[in-house]
C-alpha positions as CSV (number, residue, x, y, z in Angstrom):
1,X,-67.7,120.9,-148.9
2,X,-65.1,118.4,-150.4
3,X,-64.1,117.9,-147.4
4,X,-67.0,117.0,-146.0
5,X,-68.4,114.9,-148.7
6,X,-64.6,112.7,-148.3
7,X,-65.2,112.1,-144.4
8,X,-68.7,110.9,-145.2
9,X,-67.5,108.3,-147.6
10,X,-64.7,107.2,-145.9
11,X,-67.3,107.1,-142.6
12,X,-69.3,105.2,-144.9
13,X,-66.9,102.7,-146.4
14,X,-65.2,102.3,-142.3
15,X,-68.8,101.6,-141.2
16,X,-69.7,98.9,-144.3
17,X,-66.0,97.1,-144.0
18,X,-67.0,96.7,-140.1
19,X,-70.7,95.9,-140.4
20,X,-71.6,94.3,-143.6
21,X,-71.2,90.8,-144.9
22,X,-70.1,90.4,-148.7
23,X,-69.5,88.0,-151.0
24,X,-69.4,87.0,-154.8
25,X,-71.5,84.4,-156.9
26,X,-70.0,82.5,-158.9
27,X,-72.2,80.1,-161.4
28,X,-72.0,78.2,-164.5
29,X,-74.8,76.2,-166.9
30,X,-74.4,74.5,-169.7
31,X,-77.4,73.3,-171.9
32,X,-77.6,70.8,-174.5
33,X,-81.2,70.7,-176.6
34,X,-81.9,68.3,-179.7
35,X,-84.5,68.7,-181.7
36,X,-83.6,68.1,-185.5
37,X,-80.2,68.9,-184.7
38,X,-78.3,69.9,-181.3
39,X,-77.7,73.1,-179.8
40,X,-75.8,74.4,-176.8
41,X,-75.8,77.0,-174.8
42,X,-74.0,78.2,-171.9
43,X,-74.4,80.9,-169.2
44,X,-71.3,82.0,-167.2
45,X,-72.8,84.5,-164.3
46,X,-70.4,86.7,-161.7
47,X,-72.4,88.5,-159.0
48,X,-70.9,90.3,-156.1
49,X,-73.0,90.9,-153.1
50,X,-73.3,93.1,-149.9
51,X,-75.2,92.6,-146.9
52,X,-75.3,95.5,-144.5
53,X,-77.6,95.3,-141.5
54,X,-79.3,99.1,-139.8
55,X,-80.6,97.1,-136.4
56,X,-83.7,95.8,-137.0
57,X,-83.4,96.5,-140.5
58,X,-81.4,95.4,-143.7
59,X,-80.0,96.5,-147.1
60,X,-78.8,93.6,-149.6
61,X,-76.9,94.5,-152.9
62,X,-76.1,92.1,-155.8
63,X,-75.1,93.4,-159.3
64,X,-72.8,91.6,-162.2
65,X,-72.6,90.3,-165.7
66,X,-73.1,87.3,-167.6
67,X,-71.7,85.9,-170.0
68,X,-74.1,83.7,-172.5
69,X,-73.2,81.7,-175.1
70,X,-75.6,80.5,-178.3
71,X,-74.0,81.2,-181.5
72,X,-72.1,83.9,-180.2
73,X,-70.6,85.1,-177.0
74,X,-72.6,87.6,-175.4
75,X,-72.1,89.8,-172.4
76,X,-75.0,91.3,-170.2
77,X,-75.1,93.6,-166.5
78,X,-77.7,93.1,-164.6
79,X,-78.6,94.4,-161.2
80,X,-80.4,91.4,-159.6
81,X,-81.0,91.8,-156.6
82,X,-81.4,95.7,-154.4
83,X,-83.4,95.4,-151.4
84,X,-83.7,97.5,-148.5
85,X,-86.1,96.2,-145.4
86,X,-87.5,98.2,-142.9
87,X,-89.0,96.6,-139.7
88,X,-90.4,99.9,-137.4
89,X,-92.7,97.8,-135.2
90,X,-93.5,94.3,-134.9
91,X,-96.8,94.6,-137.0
92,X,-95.1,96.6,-139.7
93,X,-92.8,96.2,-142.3
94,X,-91.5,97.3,-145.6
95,X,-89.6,96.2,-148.2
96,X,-88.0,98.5,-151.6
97,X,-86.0,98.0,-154.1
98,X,-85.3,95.3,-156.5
99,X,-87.5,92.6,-154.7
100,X,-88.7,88.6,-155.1
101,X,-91.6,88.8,-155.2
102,X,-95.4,86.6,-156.1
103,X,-98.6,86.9,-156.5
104,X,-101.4,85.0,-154.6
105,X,-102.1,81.8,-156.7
106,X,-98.3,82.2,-157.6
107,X,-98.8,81.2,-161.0
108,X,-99.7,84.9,-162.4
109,X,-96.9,86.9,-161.6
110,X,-93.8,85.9,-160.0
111,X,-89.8,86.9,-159.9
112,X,-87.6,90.1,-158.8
113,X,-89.7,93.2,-158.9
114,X,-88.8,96.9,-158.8
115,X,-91.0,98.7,-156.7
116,X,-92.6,98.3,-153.2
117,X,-94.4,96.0,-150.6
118,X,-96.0,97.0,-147.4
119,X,-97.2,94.3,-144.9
120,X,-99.4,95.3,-141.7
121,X,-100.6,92.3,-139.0
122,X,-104.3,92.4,-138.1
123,X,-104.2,89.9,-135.2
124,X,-103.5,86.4,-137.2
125,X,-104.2,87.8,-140.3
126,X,-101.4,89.4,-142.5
127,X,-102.1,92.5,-144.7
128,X,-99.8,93.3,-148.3
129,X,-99.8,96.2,-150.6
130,X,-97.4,96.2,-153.5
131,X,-96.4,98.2,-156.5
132,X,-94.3,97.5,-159.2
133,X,-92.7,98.8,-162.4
134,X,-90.8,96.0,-165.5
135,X,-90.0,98.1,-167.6
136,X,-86.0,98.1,-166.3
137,X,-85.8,94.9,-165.7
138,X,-83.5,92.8,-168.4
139,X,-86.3,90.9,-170.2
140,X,-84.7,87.6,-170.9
141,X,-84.7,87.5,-167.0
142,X,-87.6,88.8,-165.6
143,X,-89.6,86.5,-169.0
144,X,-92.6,89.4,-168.5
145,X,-95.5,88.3,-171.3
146,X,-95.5,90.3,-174.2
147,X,-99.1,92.3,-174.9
148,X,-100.3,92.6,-178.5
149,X,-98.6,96.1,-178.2
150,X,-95.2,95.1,-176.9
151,X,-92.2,95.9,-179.3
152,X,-89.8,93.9,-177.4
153,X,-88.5,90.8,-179.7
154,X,-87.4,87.8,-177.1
155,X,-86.2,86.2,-179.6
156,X,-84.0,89.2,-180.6
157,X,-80.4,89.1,-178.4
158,X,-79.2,91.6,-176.5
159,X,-77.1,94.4,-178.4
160,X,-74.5,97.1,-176.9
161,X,-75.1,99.2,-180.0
162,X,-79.0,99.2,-179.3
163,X,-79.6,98.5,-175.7
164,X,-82.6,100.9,-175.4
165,X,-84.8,98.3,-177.4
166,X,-83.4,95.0,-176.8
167,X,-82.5,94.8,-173.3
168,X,-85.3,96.0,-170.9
169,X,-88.6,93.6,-170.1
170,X,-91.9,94.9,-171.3
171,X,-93.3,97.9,-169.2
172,X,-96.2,97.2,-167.0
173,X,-97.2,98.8,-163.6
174,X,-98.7,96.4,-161.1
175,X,-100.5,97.2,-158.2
176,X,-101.3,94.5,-155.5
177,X,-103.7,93.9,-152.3
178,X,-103.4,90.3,-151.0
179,X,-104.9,89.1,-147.4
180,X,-103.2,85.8,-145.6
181,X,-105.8,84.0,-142.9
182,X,-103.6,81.6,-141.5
183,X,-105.7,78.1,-139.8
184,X,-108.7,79.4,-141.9
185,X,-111.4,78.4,-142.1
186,X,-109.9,75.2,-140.4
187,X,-106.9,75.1,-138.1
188,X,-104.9,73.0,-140.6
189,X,-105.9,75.3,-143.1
190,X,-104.4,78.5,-144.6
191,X,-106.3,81.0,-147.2
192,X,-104.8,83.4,-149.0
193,X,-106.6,86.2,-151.5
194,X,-105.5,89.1,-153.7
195,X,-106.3,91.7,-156.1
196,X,-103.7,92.0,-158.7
197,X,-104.2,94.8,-161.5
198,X,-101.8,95.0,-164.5
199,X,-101.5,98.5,-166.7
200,X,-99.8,98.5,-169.8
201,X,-97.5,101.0,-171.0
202,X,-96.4,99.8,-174.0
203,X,-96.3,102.3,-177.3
204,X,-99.5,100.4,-178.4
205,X,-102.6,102.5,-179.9
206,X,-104.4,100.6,-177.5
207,X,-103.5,99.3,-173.6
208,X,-103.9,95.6,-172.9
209,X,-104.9,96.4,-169.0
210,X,-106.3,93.2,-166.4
211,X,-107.2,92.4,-163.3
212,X,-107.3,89.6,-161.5
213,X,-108.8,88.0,-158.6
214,X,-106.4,85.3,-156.8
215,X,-107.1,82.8,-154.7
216,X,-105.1,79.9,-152.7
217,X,-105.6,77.5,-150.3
218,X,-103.2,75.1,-148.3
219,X,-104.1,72.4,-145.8
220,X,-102.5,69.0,-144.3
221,X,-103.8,66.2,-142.7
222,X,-100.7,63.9,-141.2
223,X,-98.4,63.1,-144.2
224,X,-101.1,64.2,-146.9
225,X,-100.9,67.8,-147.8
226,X,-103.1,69.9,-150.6
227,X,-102.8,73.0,-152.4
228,X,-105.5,74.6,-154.5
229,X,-104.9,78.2,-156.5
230,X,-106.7,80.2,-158.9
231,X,-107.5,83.0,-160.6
232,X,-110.4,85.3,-162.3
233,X,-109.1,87.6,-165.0
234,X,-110.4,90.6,-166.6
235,X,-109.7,91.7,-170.0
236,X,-111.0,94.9,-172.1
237,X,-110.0,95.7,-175.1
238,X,-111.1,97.0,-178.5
239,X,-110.9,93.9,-180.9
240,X,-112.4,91.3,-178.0
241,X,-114.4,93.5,-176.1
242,X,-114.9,92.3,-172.5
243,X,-114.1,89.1,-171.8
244,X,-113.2,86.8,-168.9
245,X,-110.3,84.5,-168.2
246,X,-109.3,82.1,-165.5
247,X,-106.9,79.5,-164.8
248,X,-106.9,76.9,-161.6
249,X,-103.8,74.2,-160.2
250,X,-104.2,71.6,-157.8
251,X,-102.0,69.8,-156.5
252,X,-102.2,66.8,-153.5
253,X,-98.7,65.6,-151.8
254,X,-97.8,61.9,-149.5
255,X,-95.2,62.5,-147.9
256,X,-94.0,58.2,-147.1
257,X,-91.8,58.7,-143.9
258,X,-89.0,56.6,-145.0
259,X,-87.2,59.2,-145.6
260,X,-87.4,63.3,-146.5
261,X,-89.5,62.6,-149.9
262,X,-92.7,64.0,-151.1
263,X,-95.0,62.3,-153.8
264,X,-97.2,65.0,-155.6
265,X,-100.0,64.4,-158.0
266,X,-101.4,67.5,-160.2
267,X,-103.3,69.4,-162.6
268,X,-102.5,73.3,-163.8
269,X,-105.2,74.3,-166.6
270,X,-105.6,77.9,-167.9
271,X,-108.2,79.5,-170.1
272,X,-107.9,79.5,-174.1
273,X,-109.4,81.9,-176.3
274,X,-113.4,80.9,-177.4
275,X,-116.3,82.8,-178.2
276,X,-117.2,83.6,-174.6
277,X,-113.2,83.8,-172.9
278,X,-109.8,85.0,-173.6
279,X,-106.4,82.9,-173.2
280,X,-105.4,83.7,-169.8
281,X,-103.0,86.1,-169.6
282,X,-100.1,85.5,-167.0
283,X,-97.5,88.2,-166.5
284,X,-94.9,86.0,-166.5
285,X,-93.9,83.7,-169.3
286,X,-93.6,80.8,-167.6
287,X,-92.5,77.7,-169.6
288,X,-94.7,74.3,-168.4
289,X,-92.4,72.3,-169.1
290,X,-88.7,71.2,-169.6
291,X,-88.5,70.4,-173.2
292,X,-91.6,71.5,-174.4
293,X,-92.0,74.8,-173.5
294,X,-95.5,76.1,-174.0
295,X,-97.0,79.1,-171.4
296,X,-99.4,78.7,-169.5
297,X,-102.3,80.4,-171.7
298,X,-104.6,77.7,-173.0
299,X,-103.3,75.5,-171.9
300,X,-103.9,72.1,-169.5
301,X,-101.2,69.7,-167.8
302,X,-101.6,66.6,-165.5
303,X,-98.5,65.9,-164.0
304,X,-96.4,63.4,-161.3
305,X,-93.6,64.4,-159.8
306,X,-91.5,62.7,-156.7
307,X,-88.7,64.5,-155.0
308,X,-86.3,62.9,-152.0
309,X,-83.0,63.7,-150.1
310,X,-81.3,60.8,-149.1
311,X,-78.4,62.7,-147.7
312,X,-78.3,66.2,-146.4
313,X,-75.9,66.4,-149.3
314,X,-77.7,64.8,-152.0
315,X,-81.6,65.0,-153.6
316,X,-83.0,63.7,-156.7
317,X,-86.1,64.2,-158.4
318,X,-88.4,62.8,-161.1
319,X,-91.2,64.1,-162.9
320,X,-94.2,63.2,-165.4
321,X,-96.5,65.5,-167.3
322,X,-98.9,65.3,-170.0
323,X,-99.8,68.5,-172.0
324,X,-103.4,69.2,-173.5
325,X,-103.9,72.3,-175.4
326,X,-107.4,74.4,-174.7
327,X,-107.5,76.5,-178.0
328,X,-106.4,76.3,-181.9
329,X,-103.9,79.7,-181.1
330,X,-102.1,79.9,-178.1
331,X,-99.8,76.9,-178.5
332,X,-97.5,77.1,-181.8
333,X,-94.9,74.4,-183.4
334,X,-93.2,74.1,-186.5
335,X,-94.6,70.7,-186.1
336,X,-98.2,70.8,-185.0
337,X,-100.5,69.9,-187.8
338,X,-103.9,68.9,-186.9
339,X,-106.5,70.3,-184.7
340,X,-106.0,67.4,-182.1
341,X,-105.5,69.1,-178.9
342,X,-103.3,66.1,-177.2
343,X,-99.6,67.9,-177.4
344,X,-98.3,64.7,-176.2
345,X,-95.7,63.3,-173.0
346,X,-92.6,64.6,-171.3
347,X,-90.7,63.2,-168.2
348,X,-87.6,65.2,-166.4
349,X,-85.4,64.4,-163.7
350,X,-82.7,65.8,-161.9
351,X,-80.0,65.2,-159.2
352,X,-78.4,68.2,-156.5
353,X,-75.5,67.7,-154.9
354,X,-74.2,70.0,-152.1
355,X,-70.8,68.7,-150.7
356,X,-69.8,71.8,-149.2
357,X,-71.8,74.6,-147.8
358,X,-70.2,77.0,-150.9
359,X,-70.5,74.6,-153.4
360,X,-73.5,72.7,-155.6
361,X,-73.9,70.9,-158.3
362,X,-77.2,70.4,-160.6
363,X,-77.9,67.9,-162.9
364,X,-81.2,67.8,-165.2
365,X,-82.3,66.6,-168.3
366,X,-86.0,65.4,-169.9
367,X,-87.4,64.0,-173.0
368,X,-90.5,64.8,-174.8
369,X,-92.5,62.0,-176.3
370,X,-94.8,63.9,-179.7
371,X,-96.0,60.3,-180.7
372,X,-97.9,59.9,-177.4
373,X,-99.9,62.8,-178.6
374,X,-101.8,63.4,-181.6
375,X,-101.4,67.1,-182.6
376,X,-97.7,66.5,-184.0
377,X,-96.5,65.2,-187.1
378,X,-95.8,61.6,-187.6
379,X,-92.0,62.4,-188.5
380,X,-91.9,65.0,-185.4
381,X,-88.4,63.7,-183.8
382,X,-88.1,62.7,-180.2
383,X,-86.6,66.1,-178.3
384,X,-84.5,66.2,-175.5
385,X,-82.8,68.3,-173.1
386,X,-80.0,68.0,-170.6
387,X,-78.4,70.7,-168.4
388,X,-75.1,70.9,-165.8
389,X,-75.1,73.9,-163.2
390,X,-72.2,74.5,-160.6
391,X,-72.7,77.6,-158.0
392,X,-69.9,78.6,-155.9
393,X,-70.3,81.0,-153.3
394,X,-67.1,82.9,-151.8
C-alpha cells in the first residue's frame, strides 16, 4: 500500500512538473492616512501559485501569507484563490472551489467565494446557479457585513493565540439564480436578473435572513455607453418586522476617441432605515469612497470619474464624488454633529504604471473636503489619503 500510495505521488508530482504552470506573487502597499494625526500602514503579501490544465478543463491554486503592519507587525495565511473548472460540453460548465465571484447588480455581493457555480446555455441566453459558504474566509479580506448577531470584531486584529474568533468572516450561506439575455430587449442591449438569498448563521437568538431581487442593464450607442443596476431586498426580523429595502446605480460613459479614455457620470443610492424601509443591507462591506469610508447602507453618492491610457504602459485616473446620507444611523463619525444629511466632497486620483509584463506600479491618493458639507464639525480637519503598490510576478 506504501508502495502504491509513493508511485501515485511521484506520478502526480512528474505529471504537475510537466503540465502545469506556476509562479509566485510578490506585492507590497504602503498607506499613509491623516486625519488628526498620521497613520501608516503597510501590507507585504507572498503568494505562490499553480496552474494545471485536465484538457478542456482547469485547476488554479494560490495560497500565502501576509505580512501587515499598523502598530504592530502582524502575520496572516490565507488561501486566496482554489478553483477547479469543468467544461463537459459546450453549453455546460462548472466551477468549485475558492471562486471570484458577483452578484447581478454587482453592488450586493462580490469577491472570492467558497462554494459552487453552475452555468447552462439556453440558445443566447446564459443560465447560473451558485452556492456559497463565508464563514472560512479571513474576514479582513472577504469585508462580509456584520448582522446584528455577528460576534466577529473588524476592528479587532487577527491573533495566533485566538484564531477561532478573530480570523474567519462572518458565516452566511448564499444561494443564487441569475439569467443573462444578451442584445435584450434591443440588440445593443444586455439584461441581466437574479435571485440572491442570504441565511445567517451567526450564534444570534435571532437570524438576520434576505433576499434579494437584482437587476442590470447595459447598452451603447457609438462612443456613449450606460449602465443601470438595482436591487429589491427583503428583510424579516423580530424587532422591525417585515420590511423592504432597495438600492439603485447609474452610471452613463463618453468615450472621446482621442485616445483609450472613458468619461463617466454617476449616481449609487441605497435605502436608509424610516418608518416604512430598512437600510439596505449589502453583503459585502464595501467602502464608497477613498478617504471617507462609509457603506453603502443609507447612503447616496453622485460622482465623476475620467480614466485614460496614454501608453500601453501607463494610465491615470481622476475621480469626484459627493456623499449624502439617507438616515440619522447608518453613517457614524467622531465628528458628525447635526442632523444635516450633506457628508460633504472627496476627489481621488491615481496613476498605473506597467513597464514590464511582471512588473506594476500603483499610485493613489484623495482628499476629503468636510466643510463642503454641513453634517461635520466646523473644526473637522481636512483628511487625506495616499497609497504606493508594487506587484511582481515571477
Amino acid at each position: 500500500m506504501k508502495r502504491i500510495i509513493l508511485l501515485t505521488s511521484i506520478l502526480f508530482l512528474s505529471l504537475t512538473f510537466t503540465f502545469a504552470d506556476f509562479g509566485v506573487v510578490l506585492s507590497e502597499g504602503f498607506t499613509v492616512e491623516h486625519e488628526d494625526e498620521n497613520a501608516f500602514a503597510s501590507k507585504t503579501t507572498i503568494a505562490p501559485w499553480l496552474s494545471l490544465p485536465f484538457g478542456a478543463s482547469d485547476f488554479y491554486l494560490s495560497a500565502g501569507m501576509s505580512a501587515n503592519y499598523e502598530d504592530k507587525l502582524i502575520f496572516i495565511p490565507e488561501l486566496f484563490r482554489l478553483e477547479l473548472t469543468l467544461r463537459s460540453a459546450e453549453n455546460f460548465g462548472v466551477r468549485a472551489g475558492r471562486i471570484l465571484w458577483q452578484d447581478t447588480s454587482r453592488f450586493t455581493a462580490f469577491g472570492y467565494l467558497d462554494g459552487v457555480d453552475l452555468s447552462f446555455s439556453l440558445g443566447k441566453a446564459r443560465l447560473n446557479v451558485a452556492g456559497f459558504y463565508t464563514g472560512f474566509l479571513y474576514k479582513d479580506t472577504a469585508s462580509i457585513n456584520m448582522s446584528p448577531g455577528d460576534q466577529v470584531d473588524y476592528s479587532v486584529d487577527f491573533d495566533w493565540t485566538d484564531f477561532t474568533n478573530t480570523y474567519f468572516a462572518p458565516r452566511r450561506v448564499l444561494a443564487s439564480l441569475s439569467g443573462d439575455f444578451p442584445c435584450f430587449p434591443i440588440g445593443r442591449g444586455n439584461l441581466y436578473t437574479g435571485l440572491l438569498a442570504q441565511f445567517d448563521f451567526s450564534d444570534a437568538d435571532e437570524s438576520f435572513n434576505t433576499q434579494y431581487l437584482l437587476l442590470r442593464y447595459t447598452t451603447y450607442y457609438k462612443r456613449f455607453d450606460f449602465i443601470a443596476s438595482g436591487a429589491v431586498e427583503l428583510e424579516n426580523t423580530e424587532l422591525n418586522g417585515l420590511k423592504p429595502a432597495y438600492a439603485f446605480s447609474i452610471e452613463g460613459g463618453l468615450q472621446t476617441g482621442f485616445i483609450s479614455d472613458r468619461l463617466a457620470l454617476g449616481l449609487r443610492y441605497a435605502s436608509g432605515s424610516g418608518p416604512d424601509t430598512a437600510a439596505f443591507f449589502p453583503l459585502v462591506r464595501e467602502a464608497q469612497g477613498v478617504v471617507l469610508k462609509p457603506v453603502f447602507s443609507g447612503m447616496m453618492i453622485v460622482r465623476a470619474n475620467y480614466q485614460a491610457r496614454f501608453l500601453p504602459s501607463f494610465a491615470a485616473q481622476l475621480g469626484a464624488r459627493y456623499f449624502i446620507r439617507n438616515d440619522s444611523s447608518s453613517f457614524i463619525d467622531p465628528y458628525l454633529v447635526n442632523d444635516s444629511y450633506l457628508l460633504g466632497a472627496e476627489v481621488d486620483g491615481s496613476i498605473h504604471w506597467n513597464p514590464f509584463s511582471d512588473l506594476s506600479f500603483t499610485l493613489a491618493g484623495g482628499i476629503y473636503f468636510p466643510n463642503t458639507g454641513k453634517a461635520m464639525a466646523s473644526d473637522a480637519p481636512l483628511r487625506w489619503s495616499l497609497n504606493l503598490g508594487a506587484i511582481f510576478s515571477f
